[in-house]
N, C-alpha and C positions, 0 to 999 in steps of 0.2 A: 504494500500500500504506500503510494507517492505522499507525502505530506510536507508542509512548507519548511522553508529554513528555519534553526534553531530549534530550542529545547522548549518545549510544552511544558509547561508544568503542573501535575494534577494531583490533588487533596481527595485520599480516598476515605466516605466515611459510611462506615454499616458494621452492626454489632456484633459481626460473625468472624472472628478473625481467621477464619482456614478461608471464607468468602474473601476478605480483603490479598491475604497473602496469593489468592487464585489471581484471582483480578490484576495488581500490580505484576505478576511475571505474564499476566498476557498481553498487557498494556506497554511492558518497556520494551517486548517483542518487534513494535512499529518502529523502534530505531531513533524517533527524537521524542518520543514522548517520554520526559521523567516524574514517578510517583517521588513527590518532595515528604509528605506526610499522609500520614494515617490518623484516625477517629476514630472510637467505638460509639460515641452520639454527638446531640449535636454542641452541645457545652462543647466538647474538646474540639470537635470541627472551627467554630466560634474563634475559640482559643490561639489553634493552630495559624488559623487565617491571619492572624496577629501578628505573627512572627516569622511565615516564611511567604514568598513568593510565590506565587502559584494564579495560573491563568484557569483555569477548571477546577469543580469539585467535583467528586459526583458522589451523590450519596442515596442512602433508603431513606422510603418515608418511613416506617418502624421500627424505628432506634428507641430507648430506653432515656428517660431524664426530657430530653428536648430533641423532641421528634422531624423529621424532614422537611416538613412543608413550614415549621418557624423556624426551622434551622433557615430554611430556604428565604422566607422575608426576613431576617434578620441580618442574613450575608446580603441581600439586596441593599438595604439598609445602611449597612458597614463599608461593602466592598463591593461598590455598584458594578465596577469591570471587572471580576469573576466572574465565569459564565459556570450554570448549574445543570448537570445532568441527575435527572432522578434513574436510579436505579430499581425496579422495585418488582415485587411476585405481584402488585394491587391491578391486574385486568381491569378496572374501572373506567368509563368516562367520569366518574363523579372525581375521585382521584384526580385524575391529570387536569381536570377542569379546578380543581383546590391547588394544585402544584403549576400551572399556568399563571393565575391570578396572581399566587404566590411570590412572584417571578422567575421561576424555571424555564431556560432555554430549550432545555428538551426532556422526555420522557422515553424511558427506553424499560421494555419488560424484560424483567432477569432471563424469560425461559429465551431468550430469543439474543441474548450476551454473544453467543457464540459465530451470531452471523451479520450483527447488526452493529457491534460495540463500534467498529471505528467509521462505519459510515456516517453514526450518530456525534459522537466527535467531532469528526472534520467537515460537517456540516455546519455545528456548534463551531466548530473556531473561525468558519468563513463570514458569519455572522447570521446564519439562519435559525429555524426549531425545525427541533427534532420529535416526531412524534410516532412513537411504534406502529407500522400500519397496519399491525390489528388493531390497534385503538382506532385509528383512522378511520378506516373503514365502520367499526362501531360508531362512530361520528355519525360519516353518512348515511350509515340506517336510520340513526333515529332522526335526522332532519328531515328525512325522504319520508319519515311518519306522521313528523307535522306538517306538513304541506297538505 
């Protein structure tokens, strides 16, 4: 996968640490993207963001103490040029409609990690959203139901 010059830098945060340890060696796999820090919620995400560099986060909404989506208005809040990837099992449109408003760049479904991670990313760092297209599509049914 081609991605632009220089080092990416991404804040990984979800409460499962064998999930974060997976995630980070398949993430530095792409060649400039580097994991700077780690979170197991969002307090320490918060935190982290504090003190290192970091152009992405990507986190769950179901973390423990200070969960995703005010993790997510909080880093808007703080550190309005970080861009935020939700990571999450939550199939929802109600979700990603909480994690949009939120302001989340993109929304990406864990089961779907292994085929979508870095299209979702360099989609996210060219300045677009990123929205799993099965959510999408779940989109367009229900609009296609109010009509």
């Amino acid at each position: 996968m081609m991605m632009s010059e220089g080092s990416y830098c991404i804040v990984l945060a979800d409460d499962h640490a064998l999930f974060r340890d997976s995630l980070r060696m398949l993430l530095e796999t792409a060649g400039d993207l580097k994991v700077v820090g780690e979170a197991c919620d969002g307090h320490e995400a918060l935190a982290l963001l504090g003190v290192v560099r970091s152009n992405m986060i990507i986190l769950d909404i179901s973390m423990p103490n200070l969960g995703g989506l005010e993790t997510t208005r909080r880093i808007k809040g703080l550190h309005s040029e970080v861009k935020i990837l939700i990571l999450t099992a939550h199939n929802s449109p109600e979700y990603l409609q909480q994690a949009m408003a939120a302001g989340a760049d993109g929304y990406l479904l864990k089961e779907y990690l292994d085929t979508d991670l870095f299209s979702a990313i360099e989609k996210i760092r060219q300045g677009g959203i990123y929205i799993s297209p099965q959510l999408s599509e779940k989109r367009a049914d229900r609009s296609e139901e109010k009509v």
